[in-house]
VEXDREN-2710 file (C-alpha; in Angstrom, 1 decimal):
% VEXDREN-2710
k/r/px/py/pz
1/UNK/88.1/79.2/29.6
2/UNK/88.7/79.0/33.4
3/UNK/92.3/77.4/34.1
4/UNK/93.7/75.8/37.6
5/UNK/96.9/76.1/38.0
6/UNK/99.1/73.2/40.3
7/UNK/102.4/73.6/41.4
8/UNK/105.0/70.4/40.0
9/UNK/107.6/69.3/42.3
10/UNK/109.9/66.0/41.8
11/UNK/109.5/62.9/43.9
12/UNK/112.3/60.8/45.3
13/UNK/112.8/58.9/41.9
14/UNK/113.2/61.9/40.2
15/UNK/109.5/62.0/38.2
16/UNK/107.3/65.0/38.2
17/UNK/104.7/65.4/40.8
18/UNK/101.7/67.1/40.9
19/UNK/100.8/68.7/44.2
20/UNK/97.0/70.3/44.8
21/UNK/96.3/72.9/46.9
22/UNK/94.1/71.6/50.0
23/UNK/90.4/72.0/49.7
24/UNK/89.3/74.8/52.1
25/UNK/87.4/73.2/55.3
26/UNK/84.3/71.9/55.1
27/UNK/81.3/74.2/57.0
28/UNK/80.9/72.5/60.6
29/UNK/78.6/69.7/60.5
30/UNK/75.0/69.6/62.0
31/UNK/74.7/68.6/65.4
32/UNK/71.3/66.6/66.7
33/UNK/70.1/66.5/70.2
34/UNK/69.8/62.4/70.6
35/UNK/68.1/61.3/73.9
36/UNK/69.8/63.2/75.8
37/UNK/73.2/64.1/74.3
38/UNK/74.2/66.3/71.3
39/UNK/75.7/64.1/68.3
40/UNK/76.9/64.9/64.8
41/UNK/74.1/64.7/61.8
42/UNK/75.9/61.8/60.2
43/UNK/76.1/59.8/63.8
44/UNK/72.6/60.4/64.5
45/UNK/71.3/57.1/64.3
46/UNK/67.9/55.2/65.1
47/UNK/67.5/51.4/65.9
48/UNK/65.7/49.5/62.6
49/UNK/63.9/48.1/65.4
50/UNK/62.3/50.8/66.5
51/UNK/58.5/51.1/66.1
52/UNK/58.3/55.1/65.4
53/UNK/60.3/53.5/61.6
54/UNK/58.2/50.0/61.7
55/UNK/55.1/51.2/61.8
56/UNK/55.2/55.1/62.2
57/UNK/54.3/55.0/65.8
58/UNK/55.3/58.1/67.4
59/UNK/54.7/61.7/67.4
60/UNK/56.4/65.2/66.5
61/UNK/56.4/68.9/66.3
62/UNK/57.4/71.2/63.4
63/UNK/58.4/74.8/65.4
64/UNK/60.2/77.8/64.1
65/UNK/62.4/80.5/65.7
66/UNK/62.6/83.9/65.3
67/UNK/65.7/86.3/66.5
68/UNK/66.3/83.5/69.1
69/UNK/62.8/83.2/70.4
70/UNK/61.0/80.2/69.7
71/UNK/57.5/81.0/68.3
72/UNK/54.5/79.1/70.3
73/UNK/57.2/76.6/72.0
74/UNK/54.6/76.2/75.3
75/UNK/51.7/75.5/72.4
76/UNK/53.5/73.1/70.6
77/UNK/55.0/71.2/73.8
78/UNK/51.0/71.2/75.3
79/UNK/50.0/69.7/71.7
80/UNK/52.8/67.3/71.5
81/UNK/52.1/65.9/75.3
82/UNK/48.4/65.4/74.1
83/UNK/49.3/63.3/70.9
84/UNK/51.8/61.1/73.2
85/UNK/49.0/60.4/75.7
86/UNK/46.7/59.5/73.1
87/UNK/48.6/57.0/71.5
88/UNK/49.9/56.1/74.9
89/UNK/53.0/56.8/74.8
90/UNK/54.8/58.2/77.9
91/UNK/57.6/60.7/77.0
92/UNK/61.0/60.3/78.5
93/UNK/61.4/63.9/79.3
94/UNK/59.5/66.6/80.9
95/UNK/58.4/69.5/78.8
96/UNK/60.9/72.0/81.0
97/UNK/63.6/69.6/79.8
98/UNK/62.7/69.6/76.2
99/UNK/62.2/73.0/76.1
100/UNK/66.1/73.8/77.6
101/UNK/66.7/71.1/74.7
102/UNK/65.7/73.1/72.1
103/UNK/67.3/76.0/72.8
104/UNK/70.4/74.0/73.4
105/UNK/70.7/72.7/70.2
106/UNK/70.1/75.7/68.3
107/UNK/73.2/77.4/70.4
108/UNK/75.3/74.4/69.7
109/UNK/74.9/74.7/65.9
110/UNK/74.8/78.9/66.2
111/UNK/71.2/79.2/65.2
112/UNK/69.0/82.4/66.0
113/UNK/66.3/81.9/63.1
114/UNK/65.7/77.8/62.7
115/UNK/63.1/75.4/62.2
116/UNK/62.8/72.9/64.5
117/UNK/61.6/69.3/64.4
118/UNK/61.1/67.8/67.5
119/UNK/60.2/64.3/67.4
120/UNK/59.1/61.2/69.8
121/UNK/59.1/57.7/69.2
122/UNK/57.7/54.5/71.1
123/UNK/61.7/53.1/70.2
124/UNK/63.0/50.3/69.7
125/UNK/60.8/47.0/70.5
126/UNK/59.9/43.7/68.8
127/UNK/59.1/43.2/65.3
128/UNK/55.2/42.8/66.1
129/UNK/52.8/45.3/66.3
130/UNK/52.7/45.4/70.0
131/UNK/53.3/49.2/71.2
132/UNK/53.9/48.4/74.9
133/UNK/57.3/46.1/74.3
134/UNK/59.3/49.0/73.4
135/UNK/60.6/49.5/77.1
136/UNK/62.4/53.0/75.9
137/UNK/60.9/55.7/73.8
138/UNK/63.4/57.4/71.6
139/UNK/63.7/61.6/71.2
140/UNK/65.3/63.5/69.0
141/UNK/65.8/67.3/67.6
142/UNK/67.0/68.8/64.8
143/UNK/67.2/72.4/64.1
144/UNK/68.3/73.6/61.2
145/UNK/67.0/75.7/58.6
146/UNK/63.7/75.7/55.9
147/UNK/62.5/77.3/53.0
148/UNK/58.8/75.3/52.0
149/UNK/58.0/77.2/49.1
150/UNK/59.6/79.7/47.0
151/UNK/59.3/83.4/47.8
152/UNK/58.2/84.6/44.8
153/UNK/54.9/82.9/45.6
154/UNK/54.3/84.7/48.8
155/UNK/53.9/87.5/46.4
156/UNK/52.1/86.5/43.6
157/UNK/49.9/83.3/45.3
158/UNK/50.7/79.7/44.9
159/UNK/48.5/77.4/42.8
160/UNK/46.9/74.3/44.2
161/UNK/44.9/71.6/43.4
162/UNK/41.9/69.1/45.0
163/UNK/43.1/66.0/45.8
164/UNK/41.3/62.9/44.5
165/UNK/42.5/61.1/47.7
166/UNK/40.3/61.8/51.0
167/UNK/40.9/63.0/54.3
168/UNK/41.0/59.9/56.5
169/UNK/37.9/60.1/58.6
170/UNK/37.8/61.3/62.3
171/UNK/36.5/58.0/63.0
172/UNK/39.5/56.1/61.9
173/UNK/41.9/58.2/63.2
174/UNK/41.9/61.4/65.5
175/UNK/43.6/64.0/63.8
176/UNK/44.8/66.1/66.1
177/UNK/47.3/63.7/66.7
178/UNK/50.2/64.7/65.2
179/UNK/51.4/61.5/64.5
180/UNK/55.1/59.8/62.8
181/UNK/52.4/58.3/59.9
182/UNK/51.3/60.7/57.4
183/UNK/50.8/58.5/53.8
184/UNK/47.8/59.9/53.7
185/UNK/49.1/63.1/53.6
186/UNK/52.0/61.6/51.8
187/UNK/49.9/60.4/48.5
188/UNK/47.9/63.4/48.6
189/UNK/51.3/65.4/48.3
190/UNK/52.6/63.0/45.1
191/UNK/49.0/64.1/43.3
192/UNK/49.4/67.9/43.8
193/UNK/53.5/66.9/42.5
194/UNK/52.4/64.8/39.4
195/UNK/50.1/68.4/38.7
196/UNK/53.1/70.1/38.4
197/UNK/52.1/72.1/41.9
198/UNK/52.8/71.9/46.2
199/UNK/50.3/71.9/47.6
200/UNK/46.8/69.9/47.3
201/UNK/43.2/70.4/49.4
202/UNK/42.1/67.5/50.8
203/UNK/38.3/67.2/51.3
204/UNK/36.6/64.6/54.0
205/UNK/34.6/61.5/52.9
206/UNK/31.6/64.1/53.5
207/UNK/32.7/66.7/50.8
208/UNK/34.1/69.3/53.0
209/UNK/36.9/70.8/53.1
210/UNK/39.4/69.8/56.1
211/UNK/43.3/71.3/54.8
212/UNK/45.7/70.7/52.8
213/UNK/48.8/68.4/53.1
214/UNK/51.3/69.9/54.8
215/UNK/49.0/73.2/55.6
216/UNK/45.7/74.7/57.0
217/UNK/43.4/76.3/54.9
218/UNK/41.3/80.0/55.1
219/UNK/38.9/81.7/53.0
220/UNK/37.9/85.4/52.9
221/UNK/34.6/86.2/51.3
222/UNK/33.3/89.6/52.0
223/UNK/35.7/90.4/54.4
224/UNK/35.0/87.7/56.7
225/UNK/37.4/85.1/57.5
226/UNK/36.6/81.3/57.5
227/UNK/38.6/78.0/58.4
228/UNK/37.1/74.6/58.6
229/UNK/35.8/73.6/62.2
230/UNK/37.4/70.1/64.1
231/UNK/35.2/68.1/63.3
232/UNK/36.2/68.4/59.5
233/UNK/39.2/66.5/60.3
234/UNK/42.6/68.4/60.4
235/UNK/45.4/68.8/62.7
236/UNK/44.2/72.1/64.9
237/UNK/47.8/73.9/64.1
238/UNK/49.7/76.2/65.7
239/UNK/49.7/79.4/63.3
240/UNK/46.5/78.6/62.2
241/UNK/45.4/79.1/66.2
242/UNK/47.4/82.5/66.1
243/UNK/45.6/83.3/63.3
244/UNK/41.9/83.2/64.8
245/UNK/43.1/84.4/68.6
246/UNK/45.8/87.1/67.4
247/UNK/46.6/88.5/64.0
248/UNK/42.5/88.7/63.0
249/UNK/40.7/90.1/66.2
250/UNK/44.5/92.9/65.9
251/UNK/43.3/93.7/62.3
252/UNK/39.4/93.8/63.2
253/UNK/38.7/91.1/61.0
254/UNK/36.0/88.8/61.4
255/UNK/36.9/85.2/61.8
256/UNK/34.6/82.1/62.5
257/UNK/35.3/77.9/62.0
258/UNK/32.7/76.0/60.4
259/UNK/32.0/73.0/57.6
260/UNK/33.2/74.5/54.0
261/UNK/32.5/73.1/51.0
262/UNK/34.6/73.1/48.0
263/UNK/32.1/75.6/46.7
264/UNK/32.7/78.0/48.7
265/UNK/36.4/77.7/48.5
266/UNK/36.5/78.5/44.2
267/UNK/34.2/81.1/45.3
268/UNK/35.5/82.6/47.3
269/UNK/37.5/86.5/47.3
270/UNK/40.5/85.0/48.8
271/UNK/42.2/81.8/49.9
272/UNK/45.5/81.7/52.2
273/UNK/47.1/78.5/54.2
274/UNK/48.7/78.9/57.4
275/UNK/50.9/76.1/59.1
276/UNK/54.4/76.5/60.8
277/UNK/56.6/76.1/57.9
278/UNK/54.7/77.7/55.1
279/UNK/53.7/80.3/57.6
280/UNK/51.3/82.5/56.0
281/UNK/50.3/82.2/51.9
282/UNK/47.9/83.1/49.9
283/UNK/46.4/80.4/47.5
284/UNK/45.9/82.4/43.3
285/UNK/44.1/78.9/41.6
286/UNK/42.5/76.2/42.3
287/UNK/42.8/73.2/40.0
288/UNK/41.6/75.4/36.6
289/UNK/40.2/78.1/38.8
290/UNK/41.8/81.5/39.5
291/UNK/40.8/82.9/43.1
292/UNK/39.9/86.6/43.3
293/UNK/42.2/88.5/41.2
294/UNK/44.7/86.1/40.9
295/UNK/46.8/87.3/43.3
296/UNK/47.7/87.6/47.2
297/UNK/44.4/89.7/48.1
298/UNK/44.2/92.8/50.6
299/UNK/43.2/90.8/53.5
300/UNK/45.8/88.0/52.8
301/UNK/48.6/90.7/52.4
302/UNK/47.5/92.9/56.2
303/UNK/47.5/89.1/57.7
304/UNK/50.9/88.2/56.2
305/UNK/52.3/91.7/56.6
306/UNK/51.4/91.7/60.8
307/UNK/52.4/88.1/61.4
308/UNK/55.7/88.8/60.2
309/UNK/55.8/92.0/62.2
310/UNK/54.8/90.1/65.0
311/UNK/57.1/87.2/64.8
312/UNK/60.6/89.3/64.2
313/UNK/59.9/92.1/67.5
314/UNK/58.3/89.7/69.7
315/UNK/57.7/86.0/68.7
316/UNK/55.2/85.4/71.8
317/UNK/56.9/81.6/72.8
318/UNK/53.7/80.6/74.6
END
């Protein structure tokens, strides 16, 4: 048994006292960048009347850094301004200034490696719906660290399941708007939680396959590469862009988007999800059905191998 030892001294009346060694300090606390000025974490505060918490109005950006350089940064700013004009919602600050941002809050909190969430909202307003009474959006970013899934399933393959819960249609909502409000991602994500998994696919009303919750989604089938097309209905991410323009025309590997059905998915020789936190990761089972061998396959590994070469020389930022 582990003792710890005080020291007793006497107080004024003559009674014992116990005196505790002082706790060693406490690791600096977070700082977020808050329209415009760096606060602590714990007085980083938004209004309750702002519409990006009433009613999820507002957009944001997940981004990583690498060694200091900020993977994508010009691709993620062009897809952030696109969701904001959208929606209508005209930023406070210029994309140069966000970007000088960024990089100022990962020095203030010592940061080289980070993930970043950058996020808009239309700010605080009336309690109605109205999106046009909310005379200043609000911005923040945090960067900090992340760690989506384990490691241990980067080498072995992560299991997944099919959601029972849709895709909203591209009808209803554009999805390349990378918006505050993701419940339907949200209950999708609770499903693949209650089945004892992270991850879920999520088909469209039409039975194809359009991504996952948090992630994009690949399949290899005779060496040929496969993501669903737009008009699926997912957000067009970031890696999974790299993905088709870099890592598979590097490696020689064929790559094309199109409709996918589930089918084609179980059947397929390999499954991998790309998307800015999870980077790349390959996919072992599907509900009850194993993929390929049951493992990360060749073409999986040669993709998640050179991104990772990629990202720790160079980290291209635009």
């Amino acid at each position: 048994m582990t003792h710890t030892h005080s020291s007793t001294e006497r107080r004024a009346d003559g009674q014992p006292q116990t005196s505790v060694p002082p706790a060693a300090p406490s690791r600096a606390e977070l700082l977020v960048w808050l329209d415009g000025a760096l606060v602590p974490r714990s007085q980083a505060k938004v209004s309750v009347y702002d519409h990006g918490v009433l009613y999820g109005d507002g957009c944001f950006e997940g981004i990583r850094a690498y060694g200091g350089r900020i993977f994508k940064l010009g691709a993620h700013l062009r897809r952030l301004w696109s969701s904001a004009e959208k929606i209508r919602l005209r930023l406070a600050h210029s994309q140069e200034e966000l970007a000088e941002a960024i990089r100022a809050t990962m020095a203030a909190n010592g940061l080289v490696d980070a993930y970043i969430r950058l996020v808009v909202t239309r700010g605080a307003g009336t309690l109605g719906l109205h999106p046009f009474r909310c005379p200043v959006p609000g911005t923040f970013i945090i960067a900090d660290s992340i760690q989506l899934y384990p490691e241990e399933l980067y080498r072995d393959g992560m299991k997944v399941i099919v959601a029972r819960r849709p895709r909203i249609p591209v009808a209803c909502l554009d999805p390349s708007i990378k918006s505050l409000n993701y419940l339907n991602n949200v209950l999708a994500k609770i499903e693949a939680i209650d089945a004892g998994v992270l991850e879920a696919i999520m088909l469209n009303v039409d039975g194809h396959v359009a991504e996952c919750t948090g992630d994009n989604i690949f399949i290899v089938k005779d060496g040929r590469v496969a993501t669903p097309s737009p008009e699926s209905g997912l957000l067009l991410g970031i890696t999974r862009q790299f993905v088709m323009d870099d890592l598979c025309p590097t490696l020689g590997i064929p790559v094309e988007e199109r409709l996918i059905r589930l089918e084609e998915v179980l059947g397929a020789d390999e499954v991998f999800l790309t998307g800015t936190a999870a980077e790349i990761i390959g996919v072992s089972q599907v509900d009850e059905r194993m993929i390929g061998s049951g493992r990360v396959g060749p073409i999986t590994a040669r993709l998640e191998r050179l991104f990772r070469e990629r990202v720790a020389k160079e980290a291209p930022e635009d």
